[in-house]
C-alpha positions in Angstrom: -45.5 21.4 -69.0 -43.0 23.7 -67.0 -42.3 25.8 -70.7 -46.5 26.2 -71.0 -46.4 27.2 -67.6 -44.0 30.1 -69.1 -46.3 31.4 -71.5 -49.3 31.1 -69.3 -47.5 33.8 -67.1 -45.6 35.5 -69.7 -47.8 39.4 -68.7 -46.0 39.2 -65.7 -42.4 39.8 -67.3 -43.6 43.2 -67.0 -44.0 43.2 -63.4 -41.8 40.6 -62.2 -39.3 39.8 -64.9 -36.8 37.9 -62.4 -39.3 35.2 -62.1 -40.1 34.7 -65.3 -36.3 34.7 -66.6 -35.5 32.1 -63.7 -38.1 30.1 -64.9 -37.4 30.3 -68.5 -33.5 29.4 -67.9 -34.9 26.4 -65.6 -36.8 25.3 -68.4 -34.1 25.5 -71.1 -31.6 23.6 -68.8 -34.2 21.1 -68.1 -34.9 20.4 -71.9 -31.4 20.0 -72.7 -31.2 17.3 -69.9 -34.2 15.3 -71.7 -32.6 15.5 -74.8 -29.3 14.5 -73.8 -31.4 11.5 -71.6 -33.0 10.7 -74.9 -30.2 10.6 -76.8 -27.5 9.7 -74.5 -25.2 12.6 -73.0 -21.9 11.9 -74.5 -23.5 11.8 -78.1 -25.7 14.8 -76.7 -23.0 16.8 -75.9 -20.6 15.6 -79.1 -23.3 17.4 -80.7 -23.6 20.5 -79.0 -19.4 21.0 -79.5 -19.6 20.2 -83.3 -17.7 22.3 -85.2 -20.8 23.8 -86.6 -22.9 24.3 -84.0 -20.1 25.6 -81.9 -21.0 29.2 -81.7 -24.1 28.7 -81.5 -24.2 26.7 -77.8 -21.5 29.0 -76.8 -23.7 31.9 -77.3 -26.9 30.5 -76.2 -24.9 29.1 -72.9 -23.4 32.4 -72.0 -27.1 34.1 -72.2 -28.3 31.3 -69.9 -25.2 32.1 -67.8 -25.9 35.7 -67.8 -29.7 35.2 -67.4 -28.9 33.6 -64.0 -26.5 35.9 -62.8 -28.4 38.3 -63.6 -31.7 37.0 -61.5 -29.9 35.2 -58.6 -26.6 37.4 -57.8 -27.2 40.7 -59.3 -31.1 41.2 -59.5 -31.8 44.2 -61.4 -34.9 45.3 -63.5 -33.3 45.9 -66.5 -30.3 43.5 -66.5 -32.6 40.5 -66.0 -35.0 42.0 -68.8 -32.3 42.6 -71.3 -30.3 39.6 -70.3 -33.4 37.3 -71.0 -34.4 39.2 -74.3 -30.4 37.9 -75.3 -31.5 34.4 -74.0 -34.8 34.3 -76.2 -32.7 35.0 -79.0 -29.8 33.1 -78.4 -32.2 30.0 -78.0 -33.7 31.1 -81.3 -30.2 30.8 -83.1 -29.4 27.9 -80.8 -32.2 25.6 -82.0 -32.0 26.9 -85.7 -28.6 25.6 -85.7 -29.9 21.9 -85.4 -32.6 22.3 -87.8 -31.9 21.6 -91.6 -31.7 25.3 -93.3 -32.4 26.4 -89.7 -29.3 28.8 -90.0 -30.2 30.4 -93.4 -33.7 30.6 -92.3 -32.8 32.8 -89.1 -30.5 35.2 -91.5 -33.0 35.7 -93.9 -36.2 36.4 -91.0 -33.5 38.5 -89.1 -32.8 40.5 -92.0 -36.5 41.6 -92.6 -37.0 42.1 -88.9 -34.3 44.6 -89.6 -35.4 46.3 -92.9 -38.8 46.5 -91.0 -37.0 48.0 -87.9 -35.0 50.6 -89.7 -38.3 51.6 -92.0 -39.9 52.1 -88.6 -37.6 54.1 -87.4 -37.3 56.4 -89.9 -40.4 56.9 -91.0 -41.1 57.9 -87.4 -38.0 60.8 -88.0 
């Protein structure tokens, strides 16, 4: 309910992009709770550590980290709107990463997200 909320609101990154990226880190902290209250938090958080899925919750818990830093202590514009792109992404990978072929999936969309990106670009040169 509090992640539709997100989207619901989701013109108003534009305007108030603190808000939304406090909200959005809420939510994400608040989901891993229920999944580690589903599962149970020591297997919950055996998982998260895995070897393989390592980097992955490093990464995405650093851009959470950042995210808030960057709405409560330091609020700035564009800080808080790049530091919540990161998040997005990060939570992209981060999920991928428990999802069978998740990982290969993300390479392979990220790669033609780039091709598309770079023909953009250049054609517009």
């Amino acid at each position: 309910l509090f992640a539709m909320a997100l989207f619901v609101f989701l013109p108003m990154v534009i305007f108030v992009p603190g808000k939304f990226a406090l909200s959005f880190s809420i939510a994400s902290v608040l989901l891993i709770m229920a999944v580690a209250f589903l599962r149970g938090p020591r297997k919950t958080l055996t998982g998260l550590v895995a070897r393989e899925k390592a980097v992955f919750t490093a990464g995405y818990m650093l851009s959470l980290c950042l995210t808030l830093f960057a709405t409560i202590v330091s609020p700035s514009y564009l800080l808080v709107i790049f530091s919540a792109g990161l998040q997005v992404i990060a939570l992209a990978w981060f999920v991928a990463s428990h999802i069978p072929g998740g990982v290969q999936g993300m390479t392979a969309m990220s790669g033609m997200v780039m091709r598309a990106t770079t023909a953009m670009v250049m054609r517009g040169n």
